[in-house]
Backbone as a ProteinNet text record, in pm:
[ID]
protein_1_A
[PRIMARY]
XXXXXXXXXXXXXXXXXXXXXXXXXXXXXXXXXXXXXXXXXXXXXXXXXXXXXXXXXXXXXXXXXXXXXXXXXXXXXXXXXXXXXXXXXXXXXXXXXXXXXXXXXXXXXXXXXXXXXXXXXXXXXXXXXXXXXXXXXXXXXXXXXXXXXXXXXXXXXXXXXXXXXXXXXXXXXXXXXXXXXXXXXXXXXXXXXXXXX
[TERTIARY]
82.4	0	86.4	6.7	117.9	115.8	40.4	19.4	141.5	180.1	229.5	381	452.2	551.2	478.7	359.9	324.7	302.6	263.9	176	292.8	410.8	474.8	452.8	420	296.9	216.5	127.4	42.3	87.9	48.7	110.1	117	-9.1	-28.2	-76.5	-106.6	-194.8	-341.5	-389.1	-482.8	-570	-485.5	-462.8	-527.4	-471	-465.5	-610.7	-619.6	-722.4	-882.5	-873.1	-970	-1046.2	-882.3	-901.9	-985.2	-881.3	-924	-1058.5	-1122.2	-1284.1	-1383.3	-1315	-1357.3	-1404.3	-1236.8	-1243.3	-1250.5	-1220.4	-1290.2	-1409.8	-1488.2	-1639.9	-1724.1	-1692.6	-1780.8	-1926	-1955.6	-2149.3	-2193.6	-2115.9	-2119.9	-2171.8	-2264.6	-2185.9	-2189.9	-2061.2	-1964.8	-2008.4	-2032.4	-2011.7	-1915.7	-1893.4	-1712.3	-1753.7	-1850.9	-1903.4	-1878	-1973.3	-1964.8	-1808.7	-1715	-1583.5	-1492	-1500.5	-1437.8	-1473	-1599.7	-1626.6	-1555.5	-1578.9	-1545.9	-1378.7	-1288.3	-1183.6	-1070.6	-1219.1	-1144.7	-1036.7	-1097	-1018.7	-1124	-1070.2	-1147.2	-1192.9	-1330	-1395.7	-1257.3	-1189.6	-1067.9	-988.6	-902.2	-832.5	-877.6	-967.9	-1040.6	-1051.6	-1063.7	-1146	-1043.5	-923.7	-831.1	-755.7	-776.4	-748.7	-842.7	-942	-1060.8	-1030.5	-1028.7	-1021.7	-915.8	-751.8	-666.1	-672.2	-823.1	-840.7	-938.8	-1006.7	-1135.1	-1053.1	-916.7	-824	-765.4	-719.6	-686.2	-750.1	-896.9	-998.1	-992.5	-984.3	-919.2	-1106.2	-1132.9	-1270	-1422.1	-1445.4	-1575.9	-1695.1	-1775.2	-1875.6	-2007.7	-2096.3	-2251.4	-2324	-2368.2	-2448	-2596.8	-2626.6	-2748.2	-2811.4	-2941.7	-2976.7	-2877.7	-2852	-2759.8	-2597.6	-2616.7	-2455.5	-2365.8	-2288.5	-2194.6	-2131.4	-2217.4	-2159	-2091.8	-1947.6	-1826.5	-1794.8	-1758.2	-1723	-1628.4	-1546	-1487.5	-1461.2	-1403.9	-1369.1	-1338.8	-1430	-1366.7	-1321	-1361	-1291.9	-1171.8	-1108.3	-994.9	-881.4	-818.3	-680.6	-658.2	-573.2	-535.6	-598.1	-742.3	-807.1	-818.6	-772.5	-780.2	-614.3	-520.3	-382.9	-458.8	-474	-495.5	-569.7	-684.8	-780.7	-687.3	-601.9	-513.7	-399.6	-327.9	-269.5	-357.6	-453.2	-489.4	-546.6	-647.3	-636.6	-537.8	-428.7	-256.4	-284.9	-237.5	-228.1	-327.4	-475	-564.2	-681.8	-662.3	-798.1	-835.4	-921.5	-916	-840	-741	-655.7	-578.5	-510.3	-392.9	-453.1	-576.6	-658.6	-719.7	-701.6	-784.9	-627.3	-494.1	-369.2	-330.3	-336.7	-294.9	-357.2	-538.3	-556.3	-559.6	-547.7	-553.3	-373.2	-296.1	-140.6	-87.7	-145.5	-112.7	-156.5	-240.6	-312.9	-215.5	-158.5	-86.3	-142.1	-47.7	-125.9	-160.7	-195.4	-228.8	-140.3	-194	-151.9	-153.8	-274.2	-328.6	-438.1	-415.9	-532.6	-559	-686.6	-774.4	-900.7	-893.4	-1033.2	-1105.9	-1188.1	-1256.7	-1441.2	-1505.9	-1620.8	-1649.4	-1737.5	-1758.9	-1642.6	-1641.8	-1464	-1392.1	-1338.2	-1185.6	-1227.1	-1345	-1423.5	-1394.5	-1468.9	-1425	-1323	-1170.8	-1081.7	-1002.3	-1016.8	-956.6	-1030.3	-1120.8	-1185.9	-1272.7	-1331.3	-1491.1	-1605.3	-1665.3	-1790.8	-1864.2	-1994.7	-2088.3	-2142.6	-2219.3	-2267.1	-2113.9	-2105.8	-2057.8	-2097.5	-1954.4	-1992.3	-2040	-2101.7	-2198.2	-2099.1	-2001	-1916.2	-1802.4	-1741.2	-1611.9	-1551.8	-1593.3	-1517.6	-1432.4	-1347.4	-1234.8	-1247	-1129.9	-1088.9	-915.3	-950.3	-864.3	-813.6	-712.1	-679.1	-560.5	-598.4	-484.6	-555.7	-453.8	-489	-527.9	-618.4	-611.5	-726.1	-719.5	-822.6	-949.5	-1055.5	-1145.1	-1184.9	-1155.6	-1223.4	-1150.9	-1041.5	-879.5	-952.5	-974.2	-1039.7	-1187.7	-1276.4	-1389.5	-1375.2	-1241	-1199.7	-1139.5	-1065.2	-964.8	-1072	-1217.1	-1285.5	-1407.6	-1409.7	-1505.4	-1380.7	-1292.2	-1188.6	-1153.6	-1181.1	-1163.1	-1274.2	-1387.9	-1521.5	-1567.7	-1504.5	-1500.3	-1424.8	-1293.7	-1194.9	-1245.1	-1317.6	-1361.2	-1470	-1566.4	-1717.3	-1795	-1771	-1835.7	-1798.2	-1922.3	-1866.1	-1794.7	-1726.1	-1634.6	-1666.8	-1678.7	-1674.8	-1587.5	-1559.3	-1451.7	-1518.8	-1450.2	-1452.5	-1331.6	-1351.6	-1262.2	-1202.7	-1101.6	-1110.9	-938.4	-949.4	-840.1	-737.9	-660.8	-550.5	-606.4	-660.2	-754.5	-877.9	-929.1	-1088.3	-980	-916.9	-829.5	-814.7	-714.8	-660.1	-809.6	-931.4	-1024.9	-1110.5	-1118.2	-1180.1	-1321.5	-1361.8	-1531	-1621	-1518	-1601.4	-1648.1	-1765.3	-1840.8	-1783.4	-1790.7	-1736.1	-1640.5	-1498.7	-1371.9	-1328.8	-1441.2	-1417.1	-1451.8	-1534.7	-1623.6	-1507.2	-1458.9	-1358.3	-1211.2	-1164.6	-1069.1	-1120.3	-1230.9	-1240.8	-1277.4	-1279.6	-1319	-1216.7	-1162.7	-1084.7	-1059	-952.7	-904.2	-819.6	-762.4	-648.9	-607.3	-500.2	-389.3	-272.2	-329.8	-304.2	-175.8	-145.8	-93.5	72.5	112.5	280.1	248.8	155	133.7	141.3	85.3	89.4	225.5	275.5	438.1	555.1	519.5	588.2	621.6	467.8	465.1	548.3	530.7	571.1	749.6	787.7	890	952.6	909.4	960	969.5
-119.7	0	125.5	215.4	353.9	402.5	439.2	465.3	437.8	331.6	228.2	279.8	378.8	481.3	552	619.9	753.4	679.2	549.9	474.1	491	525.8	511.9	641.4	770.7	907.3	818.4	718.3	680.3	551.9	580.4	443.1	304.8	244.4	82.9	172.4	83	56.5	90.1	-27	-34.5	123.2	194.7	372	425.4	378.1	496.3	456.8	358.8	287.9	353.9	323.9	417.8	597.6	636.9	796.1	816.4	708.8	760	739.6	620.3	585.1	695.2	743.3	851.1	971	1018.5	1167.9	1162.4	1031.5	1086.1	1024.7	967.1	888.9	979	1074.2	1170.5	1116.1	1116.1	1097.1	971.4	870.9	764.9	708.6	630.7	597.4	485.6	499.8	403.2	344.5	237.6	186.8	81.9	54.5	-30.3	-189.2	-228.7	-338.3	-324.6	-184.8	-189.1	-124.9	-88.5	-53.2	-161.9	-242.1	-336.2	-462.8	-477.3	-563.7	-453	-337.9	-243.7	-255.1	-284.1	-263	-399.8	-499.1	-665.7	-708.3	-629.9	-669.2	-692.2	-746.6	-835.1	-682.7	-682.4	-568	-554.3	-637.5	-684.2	-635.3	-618.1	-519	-379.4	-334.4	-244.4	-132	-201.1	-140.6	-33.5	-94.2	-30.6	74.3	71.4	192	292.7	309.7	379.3	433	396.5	402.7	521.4	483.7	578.3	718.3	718	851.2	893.4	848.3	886.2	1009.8	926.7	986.2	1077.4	1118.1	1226.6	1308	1326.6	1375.5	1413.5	1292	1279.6	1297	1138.9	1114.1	1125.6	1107.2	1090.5	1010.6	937.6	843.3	897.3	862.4	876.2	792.6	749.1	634.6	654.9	542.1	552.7	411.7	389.4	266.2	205.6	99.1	-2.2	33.2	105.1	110.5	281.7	278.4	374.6	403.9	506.2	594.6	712.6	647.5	694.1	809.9	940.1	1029.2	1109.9	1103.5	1185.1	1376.7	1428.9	1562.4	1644.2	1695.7	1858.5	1944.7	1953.5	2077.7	2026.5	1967.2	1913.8	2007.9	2092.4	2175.9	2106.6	1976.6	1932.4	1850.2	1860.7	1807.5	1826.2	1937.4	1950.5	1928.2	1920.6	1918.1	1769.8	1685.4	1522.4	1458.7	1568.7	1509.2	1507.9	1634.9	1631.8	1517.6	1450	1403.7	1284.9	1169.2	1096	1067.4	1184	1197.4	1182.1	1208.5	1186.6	1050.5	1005.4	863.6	729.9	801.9	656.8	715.5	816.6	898.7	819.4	888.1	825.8	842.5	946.7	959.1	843	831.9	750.4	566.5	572.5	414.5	390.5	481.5	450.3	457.4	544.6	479.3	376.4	307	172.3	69.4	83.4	-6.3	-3.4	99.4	119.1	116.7	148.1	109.2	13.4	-139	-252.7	-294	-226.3	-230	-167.2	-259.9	-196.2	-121.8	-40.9	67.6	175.8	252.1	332.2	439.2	549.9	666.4	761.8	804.9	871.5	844.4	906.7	812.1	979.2	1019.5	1149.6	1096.6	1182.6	1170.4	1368	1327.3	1421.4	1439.1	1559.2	1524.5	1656.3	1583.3	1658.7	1630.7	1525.6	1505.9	1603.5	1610.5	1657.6	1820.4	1856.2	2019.1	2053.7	1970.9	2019.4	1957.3	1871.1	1889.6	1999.7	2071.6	2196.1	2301.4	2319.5	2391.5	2467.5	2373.9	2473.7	2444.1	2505.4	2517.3	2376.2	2338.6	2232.5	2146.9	2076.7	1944.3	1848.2	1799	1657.3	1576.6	1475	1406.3	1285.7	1239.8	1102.3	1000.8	1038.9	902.4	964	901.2	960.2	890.5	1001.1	982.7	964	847.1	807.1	780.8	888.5	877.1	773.9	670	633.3	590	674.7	707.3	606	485.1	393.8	295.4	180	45.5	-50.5	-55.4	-119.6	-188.3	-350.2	-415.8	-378.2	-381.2	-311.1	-394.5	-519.1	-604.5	-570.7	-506	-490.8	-347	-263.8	-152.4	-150.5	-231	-254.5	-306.9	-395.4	-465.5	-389.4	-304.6	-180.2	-91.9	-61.7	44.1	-14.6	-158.7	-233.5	-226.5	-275.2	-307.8	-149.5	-66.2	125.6	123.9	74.9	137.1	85.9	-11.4	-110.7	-67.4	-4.1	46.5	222.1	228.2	388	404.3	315.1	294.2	448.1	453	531.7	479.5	469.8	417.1	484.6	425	466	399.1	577.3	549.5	535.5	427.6	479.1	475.1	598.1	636.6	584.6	481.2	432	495	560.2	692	629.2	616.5	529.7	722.8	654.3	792.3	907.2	844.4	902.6	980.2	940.3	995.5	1097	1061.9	1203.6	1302.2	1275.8	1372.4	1479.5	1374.4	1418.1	1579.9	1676.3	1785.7	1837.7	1719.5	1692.2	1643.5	1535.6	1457	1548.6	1589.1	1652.7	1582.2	1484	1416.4	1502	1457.6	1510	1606.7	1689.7	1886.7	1911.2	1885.3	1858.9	1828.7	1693.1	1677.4	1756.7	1810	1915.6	2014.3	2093.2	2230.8	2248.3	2166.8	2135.6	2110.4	2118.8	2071.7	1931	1855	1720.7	1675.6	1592.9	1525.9	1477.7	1442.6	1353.3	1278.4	1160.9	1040.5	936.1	988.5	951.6	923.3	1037.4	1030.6	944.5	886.9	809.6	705.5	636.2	525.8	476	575.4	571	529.8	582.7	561	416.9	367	221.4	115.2	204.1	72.4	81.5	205.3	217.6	131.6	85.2	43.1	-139.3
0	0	0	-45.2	-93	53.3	104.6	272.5	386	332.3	412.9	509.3	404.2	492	626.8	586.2	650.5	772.6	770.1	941.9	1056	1059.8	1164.7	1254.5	1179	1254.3	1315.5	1345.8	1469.2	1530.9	1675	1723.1	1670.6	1623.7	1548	1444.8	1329.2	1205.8	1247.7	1309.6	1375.5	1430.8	1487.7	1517.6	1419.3	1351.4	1240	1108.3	1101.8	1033	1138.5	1265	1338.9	1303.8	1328	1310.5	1171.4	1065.5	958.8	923	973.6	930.4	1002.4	1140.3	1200.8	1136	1100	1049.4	889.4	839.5	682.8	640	739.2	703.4	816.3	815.8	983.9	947.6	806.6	788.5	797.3	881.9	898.5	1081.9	1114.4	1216.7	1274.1	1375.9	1417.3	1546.8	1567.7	1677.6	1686.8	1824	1843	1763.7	1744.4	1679.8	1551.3	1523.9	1334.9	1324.6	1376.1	1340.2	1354.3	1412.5	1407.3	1293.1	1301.1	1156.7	990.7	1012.5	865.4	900.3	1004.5	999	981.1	1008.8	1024.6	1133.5	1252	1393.5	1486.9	1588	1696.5	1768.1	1832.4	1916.4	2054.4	2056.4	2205.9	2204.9	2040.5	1970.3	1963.5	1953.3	1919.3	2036.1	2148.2	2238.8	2350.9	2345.6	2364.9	2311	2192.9	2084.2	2077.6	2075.2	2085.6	2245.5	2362	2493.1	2507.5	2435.2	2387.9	2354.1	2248.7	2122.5	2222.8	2299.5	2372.4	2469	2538.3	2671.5	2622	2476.8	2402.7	2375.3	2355.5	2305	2159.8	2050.5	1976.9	1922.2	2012	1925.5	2085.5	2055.6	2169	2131.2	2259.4	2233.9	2375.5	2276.3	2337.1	2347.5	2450.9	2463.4	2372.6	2249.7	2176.2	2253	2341.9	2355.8	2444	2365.4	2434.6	2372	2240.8	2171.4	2226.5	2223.6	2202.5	2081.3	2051.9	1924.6	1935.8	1806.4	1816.4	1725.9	1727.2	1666.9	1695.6	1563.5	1563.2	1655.5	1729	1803.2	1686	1646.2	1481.7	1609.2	1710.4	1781.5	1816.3	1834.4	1910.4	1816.9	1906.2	1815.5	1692.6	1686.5	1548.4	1462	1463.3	1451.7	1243.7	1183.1	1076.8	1011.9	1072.4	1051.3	1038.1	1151.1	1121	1049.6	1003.9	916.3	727.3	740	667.7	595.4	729.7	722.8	690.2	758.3	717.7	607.7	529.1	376.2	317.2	319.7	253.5	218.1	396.9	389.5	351.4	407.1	384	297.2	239	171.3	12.9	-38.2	-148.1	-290.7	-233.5	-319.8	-357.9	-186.2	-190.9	-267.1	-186.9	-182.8	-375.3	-465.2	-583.4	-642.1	-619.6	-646.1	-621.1	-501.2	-488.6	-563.9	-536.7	-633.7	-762	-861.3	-978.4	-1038.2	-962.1	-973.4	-1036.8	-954.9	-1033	-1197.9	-1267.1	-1417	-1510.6	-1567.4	-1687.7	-1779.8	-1857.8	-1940.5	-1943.1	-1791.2	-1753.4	-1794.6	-1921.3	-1880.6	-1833.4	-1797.5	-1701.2	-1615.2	-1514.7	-1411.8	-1305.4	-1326.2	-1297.2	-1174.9	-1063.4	-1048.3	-1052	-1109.6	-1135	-1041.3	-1085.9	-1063.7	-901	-871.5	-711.1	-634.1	-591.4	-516.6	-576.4	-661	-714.7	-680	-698.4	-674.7	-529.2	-411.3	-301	-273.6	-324.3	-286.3	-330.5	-433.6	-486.5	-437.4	-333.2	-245.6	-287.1	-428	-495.5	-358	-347.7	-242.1	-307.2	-192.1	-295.3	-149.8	-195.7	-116.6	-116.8	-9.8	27.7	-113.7	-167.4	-271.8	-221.8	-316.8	-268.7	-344.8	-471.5	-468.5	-546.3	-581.4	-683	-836.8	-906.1	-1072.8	-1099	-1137.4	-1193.8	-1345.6	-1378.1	-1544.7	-1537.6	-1663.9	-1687.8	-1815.9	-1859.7	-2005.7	-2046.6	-2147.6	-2170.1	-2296.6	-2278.6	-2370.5	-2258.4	-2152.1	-2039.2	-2058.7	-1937.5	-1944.2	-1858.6	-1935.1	-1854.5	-1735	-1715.1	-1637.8	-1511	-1533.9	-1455.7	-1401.1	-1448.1	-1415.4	-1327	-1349.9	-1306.2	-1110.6	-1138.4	-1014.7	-940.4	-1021.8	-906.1	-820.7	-931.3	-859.4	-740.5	-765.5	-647.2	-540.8	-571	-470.8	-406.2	-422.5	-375.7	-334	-363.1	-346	-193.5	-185.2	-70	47.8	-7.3	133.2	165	67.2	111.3	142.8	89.8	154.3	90.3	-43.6	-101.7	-258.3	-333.8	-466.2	-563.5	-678.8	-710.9	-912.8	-938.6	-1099.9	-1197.5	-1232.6	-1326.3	-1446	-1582.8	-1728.6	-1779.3	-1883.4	-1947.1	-2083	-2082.2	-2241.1	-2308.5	-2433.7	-2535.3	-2539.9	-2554.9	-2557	-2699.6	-2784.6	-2884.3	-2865.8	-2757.1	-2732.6	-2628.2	-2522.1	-2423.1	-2501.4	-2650.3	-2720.5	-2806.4	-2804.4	-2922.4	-2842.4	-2886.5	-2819.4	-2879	-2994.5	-2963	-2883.6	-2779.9	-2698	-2569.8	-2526.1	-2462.8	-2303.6	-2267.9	-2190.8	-2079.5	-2194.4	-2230.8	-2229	-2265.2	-2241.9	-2123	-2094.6	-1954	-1828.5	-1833.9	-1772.4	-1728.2	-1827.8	-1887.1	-1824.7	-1811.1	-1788.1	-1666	-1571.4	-1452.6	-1341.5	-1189	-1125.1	-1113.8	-1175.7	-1184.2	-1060.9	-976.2	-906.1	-991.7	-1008.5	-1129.3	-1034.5	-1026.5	-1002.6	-1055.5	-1152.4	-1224.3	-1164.6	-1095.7	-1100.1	-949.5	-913.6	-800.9	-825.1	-954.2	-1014.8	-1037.6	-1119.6	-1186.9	-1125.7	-982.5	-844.9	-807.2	-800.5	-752.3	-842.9	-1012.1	-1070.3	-1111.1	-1034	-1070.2	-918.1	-811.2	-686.6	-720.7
[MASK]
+++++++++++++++++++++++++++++++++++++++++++++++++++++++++++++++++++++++++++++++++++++++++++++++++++++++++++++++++++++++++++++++++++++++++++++++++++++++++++++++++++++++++++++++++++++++++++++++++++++

């Protein structure tokens, strides 16, 4: 995983996999049950790490019923420096590079759309999923699998546009202009990275 440097900033993995479902799924919620099944660790594991972020006032929990629901602290001082940093590391930048990395072919690899808008800080609604452009000779079946396999670690779905280096270059395609004239992420020298390691 491209991530995989940045994890030594939080104590375990485990840490950091928390914060991040925390502070980049806020419209979500968490209880120590459903975070531990979305994270694939034992509630035993779990419960101690959470206990940690709680003693920091990292994150905080409210009793609903019988569950304790877990959220994320936006007031907490570094609370946007960390929301920062864990986007770096576990956002969907980094997570639609890793899995789209391994697919040969790729020459460019874009996400566009609402995401790419409020990450370049256009105003708007919260996106409901994210546009992936991917410009090559690539297998689509290879493509289809990268974006279930993203859609899955980010828990928001994930589109990908499949465009031949011909239709990128073509400036009739409505699409294409569309795409182009709009705020993009470019993914790409992320890809390049992996396959150069």
């Amino acid at each position: 995983m491209i991530g995989a440097p940045v994890v030594p900033l939080f104590r375990t993995d485990t840490q950091a996999r928390v914060l991040a479902a925390l502070f980049l799924r806020s419209g979500e919620t968490w209880t120590l049950a459903s975070l531990a099944r979305e994270l694939n660790v034992s509630p035993s594991t779990l419960h101690p790490e959470v206990r940690r972020l709680e003693e920091a006032g990292l994150i905080t929990a409210r009793t609903i019923g019988r569950s304790r629901v877990l959220e994320a602290d936006s007031r907490h001082p570094i609370a946007q420096p960390l929301t920062e940093i864990l986007t770096y590391t576990y956002g969907p930048n980094t997570i639609i590079a890793d899995e789209f990395g391994s697919i040969p072919n790729i020459d460019l690899l874009l996400i566009f759309g609402s995401w790419a808008a409020r990450q370049s800080g256009e105003p708007g609604p919260a996106p409901n999923d994210i546009d992936v452009l991917v410009v090559g000779s690539v297998d689509r079946s290879a493509v289809y699998a990268a974006a279930d396999r993203s859609q899955e670690r980010i828990g928001m779905p994930v589109n990908p546009v499949l465009a031949s280096p011909k239709r990128w270059e073509t400036s009739s395609d409505a699409l294409i202009r569309q795409i182009r004239s709009a705020p993009t992420l470019d993914l790409t020298p992320a890809i390049k990275h992996q396959e150069q390691k």
